[in-house]
C-alpha positions as CSV (number, residue, x, y, z in Angstrom):
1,X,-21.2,12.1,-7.9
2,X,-20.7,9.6,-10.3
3,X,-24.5,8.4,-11.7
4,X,-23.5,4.8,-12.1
5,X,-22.8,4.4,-8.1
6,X,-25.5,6.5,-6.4
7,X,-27.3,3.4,-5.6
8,X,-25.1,1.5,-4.6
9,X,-24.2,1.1,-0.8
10,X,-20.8,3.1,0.0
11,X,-17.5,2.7,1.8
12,X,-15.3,5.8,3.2
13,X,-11.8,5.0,2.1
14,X,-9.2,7.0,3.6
15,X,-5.7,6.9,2.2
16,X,-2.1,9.4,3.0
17,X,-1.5,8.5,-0.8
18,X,-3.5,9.2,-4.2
19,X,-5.2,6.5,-6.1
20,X,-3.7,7.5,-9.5
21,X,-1.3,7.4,-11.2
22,X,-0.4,3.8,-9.8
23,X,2.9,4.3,-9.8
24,X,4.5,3.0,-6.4
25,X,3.5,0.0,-3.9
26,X,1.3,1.6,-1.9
27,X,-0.2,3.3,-4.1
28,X,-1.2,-0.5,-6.7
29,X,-2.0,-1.9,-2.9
30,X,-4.9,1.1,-2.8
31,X,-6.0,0.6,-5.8
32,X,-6.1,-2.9,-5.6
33,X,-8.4,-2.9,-2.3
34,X,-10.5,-0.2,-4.0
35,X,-11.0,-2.5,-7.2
36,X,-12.4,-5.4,-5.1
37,X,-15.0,-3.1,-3.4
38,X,-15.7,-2.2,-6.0
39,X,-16.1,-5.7,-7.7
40,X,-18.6,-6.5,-4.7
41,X,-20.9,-4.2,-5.7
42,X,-20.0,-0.7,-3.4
43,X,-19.3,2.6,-4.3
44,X,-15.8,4.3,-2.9
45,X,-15.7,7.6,-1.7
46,X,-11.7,8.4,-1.7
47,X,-10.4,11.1,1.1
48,X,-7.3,11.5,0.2
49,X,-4.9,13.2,3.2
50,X,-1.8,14.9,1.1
51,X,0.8,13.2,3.6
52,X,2.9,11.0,0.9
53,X,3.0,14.6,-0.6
54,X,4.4,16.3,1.6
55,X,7.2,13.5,2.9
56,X,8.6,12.3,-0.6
57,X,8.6,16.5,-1.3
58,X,11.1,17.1,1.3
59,X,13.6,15.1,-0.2
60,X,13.8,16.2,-3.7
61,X,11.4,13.5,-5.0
62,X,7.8,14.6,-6.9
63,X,5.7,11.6,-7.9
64,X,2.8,12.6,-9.8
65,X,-0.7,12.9,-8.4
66,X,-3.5,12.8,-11.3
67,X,-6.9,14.5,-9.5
68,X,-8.8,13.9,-12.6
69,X,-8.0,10.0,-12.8
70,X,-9.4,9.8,-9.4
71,X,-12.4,11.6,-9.4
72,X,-13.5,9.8,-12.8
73,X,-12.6,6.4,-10.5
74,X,-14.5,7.3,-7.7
75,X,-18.1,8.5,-6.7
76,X,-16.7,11.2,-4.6
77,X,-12.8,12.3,-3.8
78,X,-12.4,14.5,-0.8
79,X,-8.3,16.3,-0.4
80,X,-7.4,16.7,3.4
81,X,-4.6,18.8,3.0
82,X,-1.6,18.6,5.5
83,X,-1.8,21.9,7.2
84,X,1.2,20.3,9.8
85,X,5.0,19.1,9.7
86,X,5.2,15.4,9.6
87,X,7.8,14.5,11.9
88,X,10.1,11.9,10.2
89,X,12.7,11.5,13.5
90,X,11.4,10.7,16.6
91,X,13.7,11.6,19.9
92,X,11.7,8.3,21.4
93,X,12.5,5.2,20.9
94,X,9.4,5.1,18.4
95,X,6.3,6.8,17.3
96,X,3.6,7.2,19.2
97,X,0.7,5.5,17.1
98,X,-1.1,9.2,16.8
99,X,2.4,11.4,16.0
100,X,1.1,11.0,11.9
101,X,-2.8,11.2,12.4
102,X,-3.5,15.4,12.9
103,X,-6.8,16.7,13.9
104,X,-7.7,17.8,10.8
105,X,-8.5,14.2,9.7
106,X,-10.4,13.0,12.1
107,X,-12.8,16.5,12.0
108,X,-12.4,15.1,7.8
109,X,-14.0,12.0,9.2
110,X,-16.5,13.2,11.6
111,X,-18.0,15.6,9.2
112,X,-18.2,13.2,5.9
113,X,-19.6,10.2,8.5
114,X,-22.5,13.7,9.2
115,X,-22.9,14.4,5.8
116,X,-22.9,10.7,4.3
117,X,-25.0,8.8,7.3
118,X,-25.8,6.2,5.1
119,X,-22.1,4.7,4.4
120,X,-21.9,1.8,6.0
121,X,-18.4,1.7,6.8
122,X,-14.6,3.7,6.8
123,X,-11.7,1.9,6.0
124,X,-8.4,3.6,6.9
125,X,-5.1,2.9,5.2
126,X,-2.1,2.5,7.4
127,X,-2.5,2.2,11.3
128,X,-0.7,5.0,11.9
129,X,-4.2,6.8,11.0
130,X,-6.6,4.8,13.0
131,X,-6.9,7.5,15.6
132,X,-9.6,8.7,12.8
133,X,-12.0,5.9,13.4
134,X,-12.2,7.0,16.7
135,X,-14.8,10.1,15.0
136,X,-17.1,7.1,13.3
137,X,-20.4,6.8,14.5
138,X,-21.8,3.4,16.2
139,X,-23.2,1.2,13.6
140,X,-20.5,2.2,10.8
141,X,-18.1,-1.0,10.2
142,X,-14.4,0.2,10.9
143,X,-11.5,-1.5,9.1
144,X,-7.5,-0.7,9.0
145,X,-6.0,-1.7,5.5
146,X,-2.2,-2.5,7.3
147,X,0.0,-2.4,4.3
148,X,3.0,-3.2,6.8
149,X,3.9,-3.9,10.0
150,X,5.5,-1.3,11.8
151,X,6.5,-2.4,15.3
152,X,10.0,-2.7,15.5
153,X,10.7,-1.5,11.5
154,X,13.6,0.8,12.4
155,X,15.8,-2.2,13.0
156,X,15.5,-3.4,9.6
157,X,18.1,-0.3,8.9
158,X,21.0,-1.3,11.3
159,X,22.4,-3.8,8.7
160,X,22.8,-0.7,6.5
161,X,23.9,2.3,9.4
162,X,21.0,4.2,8.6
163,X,18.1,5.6,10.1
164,X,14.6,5.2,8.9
165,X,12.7,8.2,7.5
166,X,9.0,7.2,7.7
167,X,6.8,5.7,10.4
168,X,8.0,3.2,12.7
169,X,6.1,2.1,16.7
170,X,6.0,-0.3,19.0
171,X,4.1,-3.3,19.4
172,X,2.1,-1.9,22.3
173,X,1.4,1.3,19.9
174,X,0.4,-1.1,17.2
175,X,-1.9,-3.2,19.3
176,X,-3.7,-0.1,20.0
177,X,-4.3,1.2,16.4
178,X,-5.6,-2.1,15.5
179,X,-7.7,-2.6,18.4
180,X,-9.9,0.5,16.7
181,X,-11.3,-1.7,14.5
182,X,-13.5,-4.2,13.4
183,X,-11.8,-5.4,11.2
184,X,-8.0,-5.5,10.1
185,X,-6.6,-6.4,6.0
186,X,-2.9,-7.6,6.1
187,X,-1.7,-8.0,3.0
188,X,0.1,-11.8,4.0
189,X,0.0,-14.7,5.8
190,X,2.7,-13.9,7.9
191,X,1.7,-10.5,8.8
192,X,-2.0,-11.8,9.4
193,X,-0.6,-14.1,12.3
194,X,1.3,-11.4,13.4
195,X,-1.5,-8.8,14.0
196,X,-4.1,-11.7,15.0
197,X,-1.5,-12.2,18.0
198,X,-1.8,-8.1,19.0
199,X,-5.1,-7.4,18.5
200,X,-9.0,-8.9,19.6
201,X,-9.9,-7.5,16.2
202,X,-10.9,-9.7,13.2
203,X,-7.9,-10.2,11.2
204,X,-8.9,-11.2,7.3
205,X,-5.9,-11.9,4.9
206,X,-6.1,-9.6,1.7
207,X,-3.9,-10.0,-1.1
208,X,-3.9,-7.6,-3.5
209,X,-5.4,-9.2,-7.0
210,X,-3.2,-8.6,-9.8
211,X,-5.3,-9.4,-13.2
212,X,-3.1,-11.3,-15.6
213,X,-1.7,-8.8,-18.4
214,X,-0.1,-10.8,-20.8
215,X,0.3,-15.3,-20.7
216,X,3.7,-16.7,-19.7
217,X,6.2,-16.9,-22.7
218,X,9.9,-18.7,-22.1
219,X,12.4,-15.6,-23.3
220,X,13.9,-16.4,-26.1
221,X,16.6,-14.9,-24.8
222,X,17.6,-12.6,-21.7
223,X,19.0,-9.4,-23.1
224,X,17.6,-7.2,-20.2
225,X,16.9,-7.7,-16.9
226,X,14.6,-5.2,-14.9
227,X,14.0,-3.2,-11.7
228,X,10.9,-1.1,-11.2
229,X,10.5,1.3,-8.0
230,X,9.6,3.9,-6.1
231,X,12.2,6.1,-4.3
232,X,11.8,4.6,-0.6
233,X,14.3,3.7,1.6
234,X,13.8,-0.4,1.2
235,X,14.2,-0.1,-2.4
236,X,17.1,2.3,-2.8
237,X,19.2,0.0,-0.1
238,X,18.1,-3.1,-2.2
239,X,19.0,-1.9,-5.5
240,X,21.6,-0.1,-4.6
241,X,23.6,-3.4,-3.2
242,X,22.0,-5.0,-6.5
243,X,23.6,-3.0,-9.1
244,X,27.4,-2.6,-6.9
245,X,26.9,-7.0,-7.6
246,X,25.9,-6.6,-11.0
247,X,28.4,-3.7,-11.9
248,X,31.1,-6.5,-10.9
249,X,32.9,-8.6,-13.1
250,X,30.2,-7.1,-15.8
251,X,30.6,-8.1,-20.1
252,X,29.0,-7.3,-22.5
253,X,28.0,-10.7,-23.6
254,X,25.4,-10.4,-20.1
255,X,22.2,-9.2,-19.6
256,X,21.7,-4.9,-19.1
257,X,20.3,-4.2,-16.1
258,X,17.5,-1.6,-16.7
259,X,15.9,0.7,-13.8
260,X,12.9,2.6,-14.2
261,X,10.0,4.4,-12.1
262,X,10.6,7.5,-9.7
263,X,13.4,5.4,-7.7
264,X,15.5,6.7,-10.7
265,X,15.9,10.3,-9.3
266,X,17.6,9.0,-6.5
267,X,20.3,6.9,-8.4
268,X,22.8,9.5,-9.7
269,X,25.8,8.2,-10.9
270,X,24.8,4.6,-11.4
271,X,24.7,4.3,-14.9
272,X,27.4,2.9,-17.0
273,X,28.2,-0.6,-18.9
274,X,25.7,-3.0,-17.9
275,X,23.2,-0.4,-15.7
276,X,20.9,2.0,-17.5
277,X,18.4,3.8,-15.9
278,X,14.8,4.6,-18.0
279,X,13.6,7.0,-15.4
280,X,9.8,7.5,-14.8
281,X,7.3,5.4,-17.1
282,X,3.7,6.3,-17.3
283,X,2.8,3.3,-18.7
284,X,3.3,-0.5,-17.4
285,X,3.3,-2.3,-20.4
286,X,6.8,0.5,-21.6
287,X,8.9,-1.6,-19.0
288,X,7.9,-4.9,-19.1
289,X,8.4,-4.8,-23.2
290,X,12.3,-4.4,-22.2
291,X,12.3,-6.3,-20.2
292,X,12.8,-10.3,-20.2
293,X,13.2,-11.3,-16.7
294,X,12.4,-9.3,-13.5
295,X,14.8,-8.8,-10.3
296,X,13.2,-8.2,-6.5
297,X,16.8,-8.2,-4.8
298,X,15.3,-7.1,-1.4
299,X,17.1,-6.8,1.4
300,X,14.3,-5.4,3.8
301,X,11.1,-4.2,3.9
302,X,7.3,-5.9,4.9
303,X,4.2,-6.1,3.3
304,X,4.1,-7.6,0.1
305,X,6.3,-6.9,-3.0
306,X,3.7,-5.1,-5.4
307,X,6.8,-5.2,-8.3
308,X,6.6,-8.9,-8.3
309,X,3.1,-9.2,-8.6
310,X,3.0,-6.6,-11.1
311,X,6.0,-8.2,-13.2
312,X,3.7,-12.0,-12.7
313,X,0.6,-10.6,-14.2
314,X,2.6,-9.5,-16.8
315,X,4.2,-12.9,-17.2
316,X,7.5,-12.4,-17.2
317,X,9.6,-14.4,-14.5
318,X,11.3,-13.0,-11.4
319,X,14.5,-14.1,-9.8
320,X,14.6,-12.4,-6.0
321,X,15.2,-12.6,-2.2
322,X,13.3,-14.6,0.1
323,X,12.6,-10.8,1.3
324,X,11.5,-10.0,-2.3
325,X,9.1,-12.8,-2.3
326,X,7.9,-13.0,1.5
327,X,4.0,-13.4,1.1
328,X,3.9,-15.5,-2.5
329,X,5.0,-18.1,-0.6
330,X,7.6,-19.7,-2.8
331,X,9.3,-22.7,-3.2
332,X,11.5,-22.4,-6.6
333,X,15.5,-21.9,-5.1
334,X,15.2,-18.8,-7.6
335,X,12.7,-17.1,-5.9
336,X,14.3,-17.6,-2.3
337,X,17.5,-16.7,-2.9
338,X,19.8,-15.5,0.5
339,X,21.0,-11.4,-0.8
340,X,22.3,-9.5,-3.7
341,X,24.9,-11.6,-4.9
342,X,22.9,-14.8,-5.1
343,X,20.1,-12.9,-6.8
344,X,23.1,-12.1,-9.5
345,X,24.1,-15.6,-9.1
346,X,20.6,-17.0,-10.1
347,X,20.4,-14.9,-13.4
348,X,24.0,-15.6,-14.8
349,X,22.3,-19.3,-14.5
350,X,19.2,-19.1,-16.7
351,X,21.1,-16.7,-19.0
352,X,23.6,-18.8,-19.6
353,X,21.0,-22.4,-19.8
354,X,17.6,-22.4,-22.0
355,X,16.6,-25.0,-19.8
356,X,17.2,-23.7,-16.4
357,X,15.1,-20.6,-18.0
358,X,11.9,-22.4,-19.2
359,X,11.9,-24.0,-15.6
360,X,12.3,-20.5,-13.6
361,X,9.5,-19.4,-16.3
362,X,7.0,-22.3,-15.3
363,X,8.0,-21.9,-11.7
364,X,7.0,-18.1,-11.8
365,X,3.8,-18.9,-13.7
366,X,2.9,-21.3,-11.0
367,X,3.6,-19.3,-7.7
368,X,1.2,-16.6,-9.6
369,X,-1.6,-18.9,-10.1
370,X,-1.6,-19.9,-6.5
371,X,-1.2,-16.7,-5.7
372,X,-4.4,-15.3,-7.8
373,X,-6.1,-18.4,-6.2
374,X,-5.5,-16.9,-2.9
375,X,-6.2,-13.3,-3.3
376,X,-9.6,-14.3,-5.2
377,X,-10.7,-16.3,-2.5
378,X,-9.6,-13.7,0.3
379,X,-11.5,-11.3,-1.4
380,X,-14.7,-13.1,-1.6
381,X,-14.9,-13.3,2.2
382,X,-14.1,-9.8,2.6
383,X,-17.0,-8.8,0.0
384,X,-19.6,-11.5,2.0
385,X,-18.6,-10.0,5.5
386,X,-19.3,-7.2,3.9
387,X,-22.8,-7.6,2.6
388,X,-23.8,-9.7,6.0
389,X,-23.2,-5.9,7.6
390,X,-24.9,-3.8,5.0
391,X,-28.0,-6.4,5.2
392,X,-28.0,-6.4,9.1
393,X,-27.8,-2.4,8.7
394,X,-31.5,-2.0,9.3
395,X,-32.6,-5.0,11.5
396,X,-29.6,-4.7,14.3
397,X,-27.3,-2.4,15.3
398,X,-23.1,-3.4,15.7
399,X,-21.7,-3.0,19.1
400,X,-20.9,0.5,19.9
401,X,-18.0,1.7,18.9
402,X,-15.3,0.5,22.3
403,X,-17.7,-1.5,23.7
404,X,-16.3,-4.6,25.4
405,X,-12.6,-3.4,24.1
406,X,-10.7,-1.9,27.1
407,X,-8.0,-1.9,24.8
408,X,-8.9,0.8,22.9
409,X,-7.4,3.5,25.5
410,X,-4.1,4.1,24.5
411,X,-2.7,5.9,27.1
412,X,1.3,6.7,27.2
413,X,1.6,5.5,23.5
414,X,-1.0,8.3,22.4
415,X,0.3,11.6,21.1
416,X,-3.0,13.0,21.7
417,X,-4.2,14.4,25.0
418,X,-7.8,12.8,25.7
419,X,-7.1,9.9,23.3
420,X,-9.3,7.0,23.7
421,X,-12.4,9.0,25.5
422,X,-15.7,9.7,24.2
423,X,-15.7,12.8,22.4
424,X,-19.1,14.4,21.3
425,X,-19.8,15.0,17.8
426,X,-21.5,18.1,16.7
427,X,-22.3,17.8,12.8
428,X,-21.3,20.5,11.0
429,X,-22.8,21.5,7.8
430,X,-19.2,22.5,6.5
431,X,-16.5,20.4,5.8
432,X,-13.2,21.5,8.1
433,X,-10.2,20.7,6.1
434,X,-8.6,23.4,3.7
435,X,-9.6,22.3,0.1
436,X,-11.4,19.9,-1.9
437,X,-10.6,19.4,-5.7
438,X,-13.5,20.1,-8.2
439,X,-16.4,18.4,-8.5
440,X,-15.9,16.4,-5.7
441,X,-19.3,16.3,-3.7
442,X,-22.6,16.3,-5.1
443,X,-24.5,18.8,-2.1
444,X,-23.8,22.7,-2.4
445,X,-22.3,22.5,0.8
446,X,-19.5,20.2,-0.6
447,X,-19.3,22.1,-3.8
448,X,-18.7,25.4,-1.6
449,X,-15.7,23.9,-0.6
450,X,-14.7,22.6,-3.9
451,X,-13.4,25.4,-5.5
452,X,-11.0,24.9,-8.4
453,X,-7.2,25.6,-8.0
């Protein structure tokens, strides 16, 4: 256990991807949630479940998980390791909430919630693993970190004839993961409305803070334009339509496109005159230097863009979809722009005017200090709510967990027998998934079960 947080009150955070290296979406929106806990004054014990692992495995791709980053991070990192196949086709017409939330994490949650009694509360990312805060004693705050919506994702592919290969439900399965918590995070405005209309839970807008990197600086001139991504369906679709645009009527008098991050293994054959592709980076700061103006040419995909927050805080301006940009809640033509081709359109402009480039730069360094407005002030409520609970800890005790909320049983969209009902806990002095990494508990129990690989 990290000395410098043993006092401080603690939060369960439970993730199916690793905190570091921060190299993909979800991965910048965990750390970014953990960073503001951490801001407010609570210690973050990380369970990482080895699900992202497993999927991205299965089709050729191997981002890097860093063990040691996290655990010098964190007061405590747990590893839940994916003894079962994630399914990635359904024979339904979508998920049932459960079909991605296996025993073995819930038993993760029942034991730590034994062992730790005094953490005050669990978040959960994704909804597709609240099933788990159905283990968490009465008294512990629950909250579901959404990243997305899911209900009704798989029709974002039809454009493209193609089927999606991670989770997708229905809006009655997502009304019941979100009705197992207090509280639910969405990432935007949009999505907050969206889940406030499904669920009796409190719904709290969370942004994701991006700290600003470097100041806003009009290129001098735009030599290189750049993509950064992981290797997920929205962003090989996107990019892929993006460079086919680009590769068109291409000179060498315009800017190179330049690609980088693990998206790059799944581009072969791309590269020629006016595409090149960088592959991984381990640092930030490698891309952005050649880089001079930033492209989100989404075609699909929810949530929040964490590539054009990440290009912001590094101050260089962006030129993307209204898809790209869903969330920043834009207003320059520039950063609403209808598909590929318009995205291409938009950066032959500013290339070819020093004027129309200083505006797109002021215009980008505007929507980001709105933005960091908003995400500051989001977290501050988060962080008081917070602190209300850990201070009424003692004096009064929460509603029991389903009380009042006959919406917790899910019922047909479950794909757990007995989901919903009052189960019995039974501490246990041992932890019941397969492996933890070293040094990751402070008790001998936990250390037992920490052995190094």
């Amino acid at each position: 256990m990290r000395s410098d947080q043993a006092e401080k009150p603690a939060i369960l955070v439970l993730a199916p991807m690793p905190a570091a290296p921060v190299s993909a979406g979800n991965r910048r929106r965990l750390a970014a949630t953990c960073e503001a806990l951490t801001r407010g004054g609570f210690a973050i014990d990380l369970a990482y479940y080895a699900h992202e692992d497993q999927i991205y495995r299965r089709f050729g791709q191997h981002p890097p998980t860093d063990l040691v980053e996290m655990e010098r991070t964190f007061r405590n990192v747990f590893l839940i390791e994916a003894r079962t196949v994630i399914p990635l086709k359904t024979r339904s017409t979508a998920f049932g909430i459960d079909e991605w939330c296996p025993d073995e994490v819930g038993d993760f949650v029942a034991w730590y919630c034994s062992a730790y009694p005094e953490t005050g509360a669990v978040l959960v990312n994704y909804v597709f693993l609240s099933r788990a805060l159905e283990r968490v004693p009465p008294g512990v705050l629950t909250l579901i970190d959404t990243h997305d919506r899911f209900a009704g994702r798989q029709t974002q592919y039809r454009p493209f004839r193609a089927e999606p290969n991670f989770f997708y439900t229905d809006a009655a399965g997502e009304a019941a993961g979100l009705a197992r918590a207090d509280i639910v995070l969405a990432i935007q405005a949009a999505e907050a409305g969206y889940f406030a209309s499904l669920s009796d839970s409190r719904v709290l807008l969370l942004p994701p803070h991006f700290p600003a990197q470097r100041p806003f600086a009009v290129p001098v001139r735009v030599a290189r334009i750049g993509f950064l991504g992981h290797g997920n369906d929205p962003n090989l679709f996107s990019i892929g339509r993006f460079i086919r645009a680009w590769h068109d009527g291409w000179t060498p008098d315009r800017p190179e496109l330049v690609i980088a991050g693990e998206i790059c293994r799944s581009l072969p054959g791309v590269e020629g005159p006016g595409v090149r592709l960088l592959g991984y980076l381990d640092r930030l700061e490698d891309f952005y230097a050649q880089a001079d103006l930033v492209v989100a040419p989404m075609l699909m995909g929810s949530g929040l863009k964490m590539k054009v927050g990440e290009a912001l805080s590094f101050g260089r301006p962006v030129i993307g979809t209204e898809i790209g940009l869903e969330g920043f809640e834009p207003v320059e033509p520039a950063h609403r722009c209808r598909d590929a081709e318009a995205v291409k359109a938009a950066v032959l402009a500013v290339t070819a005017n020093t004027e129309a480039l200083a505006r797109l730069t002021r215009a980008s360094e505007a929507l980001f200090t709105r933005y960091a407005a908003t995400a500051l002030a989001a977290e501050a409520e988060l962080i008081e709510l917070l602190d209300r609970h850990e201070d009424g800890r003692a004096s009064s005790s929460p509603r029991t967990r389903g009380e009042g909320r006959d919406d917790l049983v899910v019922g047909a969209t479950s794909g757990s027998e007995g989901e919903g009902a009052d189960q019995p806990e039974t501490p246990s002095s041992a932890p019941p998934h397969h492996r933890l990494p070293p040094r990751s508990a402070d008790d001998e129990v936990g250390r037992a079960f920490s052995p190094r690989a």
